[in-house]
N, C-alpha and C positions, 0 to 999 in steps of 0.2 A: 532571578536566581538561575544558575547555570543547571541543564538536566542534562546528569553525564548519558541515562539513557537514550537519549532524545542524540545524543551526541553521537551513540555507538551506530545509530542506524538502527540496518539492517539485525546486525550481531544481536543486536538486547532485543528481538523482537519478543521471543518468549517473555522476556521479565515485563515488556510492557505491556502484553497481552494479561499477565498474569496481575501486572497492577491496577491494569482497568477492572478485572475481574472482582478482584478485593473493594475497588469503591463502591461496584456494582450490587455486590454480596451486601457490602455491612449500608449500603444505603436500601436495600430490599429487607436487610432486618429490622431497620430501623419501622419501615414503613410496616411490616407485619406486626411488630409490636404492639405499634397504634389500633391496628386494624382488624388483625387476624391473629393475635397469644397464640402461641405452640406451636404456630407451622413457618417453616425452616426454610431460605430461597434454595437454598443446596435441594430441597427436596422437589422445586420443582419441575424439571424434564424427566424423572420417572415417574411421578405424580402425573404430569399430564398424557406422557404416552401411555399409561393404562388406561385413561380415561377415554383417551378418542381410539386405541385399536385394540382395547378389552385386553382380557386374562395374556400374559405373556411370560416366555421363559425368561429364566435370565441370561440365557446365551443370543435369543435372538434381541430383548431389551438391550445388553452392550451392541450387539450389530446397527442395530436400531440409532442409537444415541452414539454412537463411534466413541464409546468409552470403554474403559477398560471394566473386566469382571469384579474384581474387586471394589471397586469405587461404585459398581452398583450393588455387588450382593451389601457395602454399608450403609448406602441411602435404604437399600429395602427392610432391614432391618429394623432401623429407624421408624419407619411408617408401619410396622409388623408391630412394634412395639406401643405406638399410641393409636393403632388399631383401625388406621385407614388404608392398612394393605393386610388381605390373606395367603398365606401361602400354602399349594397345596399342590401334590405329584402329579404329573403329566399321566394320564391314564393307560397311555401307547408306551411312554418309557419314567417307570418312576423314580429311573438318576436324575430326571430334570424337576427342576423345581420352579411352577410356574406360580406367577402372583396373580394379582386379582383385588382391583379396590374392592371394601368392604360398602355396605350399606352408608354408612358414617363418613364413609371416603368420598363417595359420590354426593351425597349431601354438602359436605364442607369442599368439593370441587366447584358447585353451583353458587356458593356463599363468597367463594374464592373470584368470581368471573366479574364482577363489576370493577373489582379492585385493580385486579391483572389487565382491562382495559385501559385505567386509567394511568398505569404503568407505563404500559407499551405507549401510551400518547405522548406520556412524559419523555420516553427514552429516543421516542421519533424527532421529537423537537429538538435533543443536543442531538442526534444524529443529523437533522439537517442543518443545524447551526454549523456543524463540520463542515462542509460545504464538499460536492463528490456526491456518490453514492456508496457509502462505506460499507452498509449488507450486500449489495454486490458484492464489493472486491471484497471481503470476507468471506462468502463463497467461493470466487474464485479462486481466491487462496487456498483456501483448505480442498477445494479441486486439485490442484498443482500439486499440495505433497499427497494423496490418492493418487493420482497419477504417477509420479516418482518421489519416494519419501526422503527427508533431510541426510540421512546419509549415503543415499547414492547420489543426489547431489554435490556430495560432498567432493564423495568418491571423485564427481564427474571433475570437479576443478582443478584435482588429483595433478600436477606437471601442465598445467594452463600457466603459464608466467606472462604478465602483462609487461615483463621488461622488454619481449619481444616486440611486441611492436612498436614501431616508429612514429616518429614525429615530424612532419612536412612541413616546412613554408607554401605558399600557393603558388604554383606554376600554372599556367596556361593546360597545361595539356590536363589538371586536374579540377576546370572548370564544368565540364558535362560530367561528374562524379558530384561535386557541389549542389547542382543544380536535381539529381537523380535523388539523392541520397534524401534532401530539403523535401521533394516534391513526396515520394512516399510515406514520409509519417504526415506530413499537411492534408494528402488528399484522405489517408486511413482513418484519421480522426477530424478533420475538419473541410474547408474547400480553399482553394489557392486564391487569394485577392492580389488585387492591384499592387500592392507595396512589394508581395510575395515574388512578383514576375520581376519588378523594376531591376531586385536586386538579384533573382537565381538567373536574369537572363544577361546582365551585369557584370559578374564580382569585381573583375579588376575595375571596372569604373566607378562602381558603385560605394566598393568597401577598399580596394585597395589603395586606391589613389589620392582617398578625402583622409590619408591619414592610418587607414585601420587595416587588421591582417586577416589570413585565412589561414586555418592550420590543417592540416588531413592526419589523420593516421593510415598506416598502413602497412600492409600485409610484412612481414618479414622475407625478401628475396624477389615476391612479387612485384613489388611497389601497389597494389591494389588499395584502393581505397576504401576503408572497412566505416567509415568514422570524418567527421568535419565538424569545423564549430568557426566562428567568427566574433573578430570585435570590432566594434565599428566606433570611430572618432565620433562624437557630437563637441568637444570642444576643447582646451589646454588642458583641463582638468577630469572632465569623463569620458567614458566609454561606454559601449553597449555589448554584452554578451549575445549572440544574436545565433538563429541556424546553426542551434546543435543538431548533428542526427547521425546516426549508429544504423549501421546496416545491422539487417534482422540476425544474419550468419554472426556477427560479433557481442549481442547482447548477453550480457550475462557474464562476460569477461574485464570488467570496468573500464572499456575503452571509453564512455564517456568523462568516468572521474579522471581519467590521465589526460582527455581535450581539457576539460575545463580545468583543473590545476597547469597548464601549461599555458593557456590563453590568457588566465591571472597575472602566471610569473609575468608574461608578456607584456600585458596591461599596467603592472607595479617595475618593468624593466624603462619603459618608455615616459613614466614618470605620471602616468593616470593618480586621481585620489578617489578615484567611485568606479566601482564598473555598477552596470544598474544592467535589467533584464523585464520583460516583461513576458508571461507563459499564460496558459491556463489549469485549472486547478484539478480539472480531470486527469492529466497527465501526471501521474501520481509517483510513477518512477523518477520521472526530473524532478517534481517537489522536492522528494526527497534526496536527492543531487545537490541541488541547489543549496540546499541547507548543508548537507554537509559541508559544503563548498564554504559556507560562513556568509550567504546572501539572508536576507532581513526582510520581511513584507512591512511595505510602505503604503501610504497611499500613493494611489497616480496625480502625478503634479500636472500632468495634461490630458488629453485625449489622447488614446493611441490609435494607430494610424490602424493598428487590426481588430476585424470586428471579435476575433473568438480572445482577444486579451482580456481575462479577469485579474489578472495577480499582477503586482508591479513589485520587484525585489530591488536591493541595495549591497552593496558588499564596498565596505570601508575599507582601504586597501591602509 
């Protein structure tokens, strides 16, 4: 079944965050029901930051847990009210209202600790089943809007129009830009092999000649090359999507989604019925490319000739 989420990207990221959230929740009530009667998963990150950094406010609790005032003065209430949180005035300023697990909170913390192990084992195991390291890049993330928040991001895209740039056939003189642009994300995430050289030291031999194209994008007025992607003949029928890569100055701009929708058109102009790909699964920004793109994980029908390939995609033209 189609997931229009899944489809929107980037766009729906809040609503998929928030529907992981939701399975997350009603499968942690589920499990306290069993387990633990009357205590609530909503209740547990103010529940545990009193436990491990004692009596706190609730201005520096929201600091603490990067949530907002309101969503904790309701969870403290909640715990105020079945009596495993006290609340009582800051002695230096008594506008603040500091909490404080109670006796019965600390106890039902310790009762709580076998269960919340066996949780967290649980929630590691679909977390590495994902395959990546997904609490990284969930940190990472939520570093990047601390750093600059969603709407001045927004702001920044503000008169960015990707109709601006252009779209190149491969000429000669834009073969040491092919070869630059390949080598920097290969060596930043991985190391250059054998097949890597055959073809960046190459192109027109390699990919132009057997059949298959090189496209660049490029700067408006400059001709600079910001952006390159390739498709490579394997036979009447397929193709290979091969060395994408986006200069760092251009990311964030969709110059990749405008290579790869143009390397398509290309691939479906020439009469291809497969373009196929092969990436690695750390690379999480092209995952997601690729999918948008309408590519499919497959299994590998051969060996790949690169050691850091785990993923093997499909796109039915």
């Amino acid at each position: 079944m189609d997931d229009l989420l899944e489809e929107l990207g980037a766009l729906a990221l809040g609503a998929r965050l928030k529907r992981l959230a939701d399975v997350l929740m009603q499968g942690g009530g589920r499990i306290y029901d069993e387990a633990h009667p009357s205590f609530e998963p909503r209740w547990f990150p103010v529940f545990s930051y009193l436990y491990k950094k004692g009596p706190t406010s609730i201005t520096a609790l929201a600091k603490g847990l990067r949530v907002s005032h309101p969503g904790i003065n309701k969870t403290a209430d909640e715990l105020i009210e079945v009596r495993l949180v006290a609340p009582y005035r800051d002695r230096n300023d008594k506008r603040k209202r500091v909490l404080a697990l109670t006796s019965a909170g600390k106890q039902r913390y310790q009762e709580l600790e076998p269960t919340w192990r066996d949780i967290r084992q649980a929630l590691q195991g679909a977390v590495d089943e994902s395959g990546g390291d997904f609490l990284a890049q969930l940190g990472a993330l939520e570093k990047s809007f601390t750093r600059r928040d969603l709407v001045n991001r927004y702001r920044d895209q503000q008169g960015k129009n990707i109709k601006e740039v252009q779209i190149r056939p491969f000429k000669q003189d834009h073969a040491a830009a092919f070869r630059s642009l390949n080598t920097a994300w290969i060596q930043h995430y991985f190391k250059l092999e054998g097949a890597d050289r055959k073809v960046l030291d190459d192109p027109a031999g390699e990919i132009i000649s057997p059949g298959g194209e090189i496209l660049f994008a490029v700067s408006p007025g400059s001709e600079k090359a910001i952006g390159t992607c390739a498709l490579i003949r394997l036979d009447a029928e397929k193709a290979e999507l091969a060395k994408m890569a986006v200069s760092e100055e251009a990311r964030g701009k969709q110059v990749g989604l405008l290579l790869g929708e143009s390397i398509i058109a290309r691939a479906r102009d020439r009469g291809f019925l497969v373009v196929l790909l092969e990436s690695n699964r750390k690379l999480t920004p092209a995952m997601s490319l690729y999918r948008k793109l309408g590519f499919v994980e497959k299994p590998f029908p051969h060996r790949s000739l690169y050691s850091r390939a785990d993923i093997y995609m499909e796109l039915i033209l």
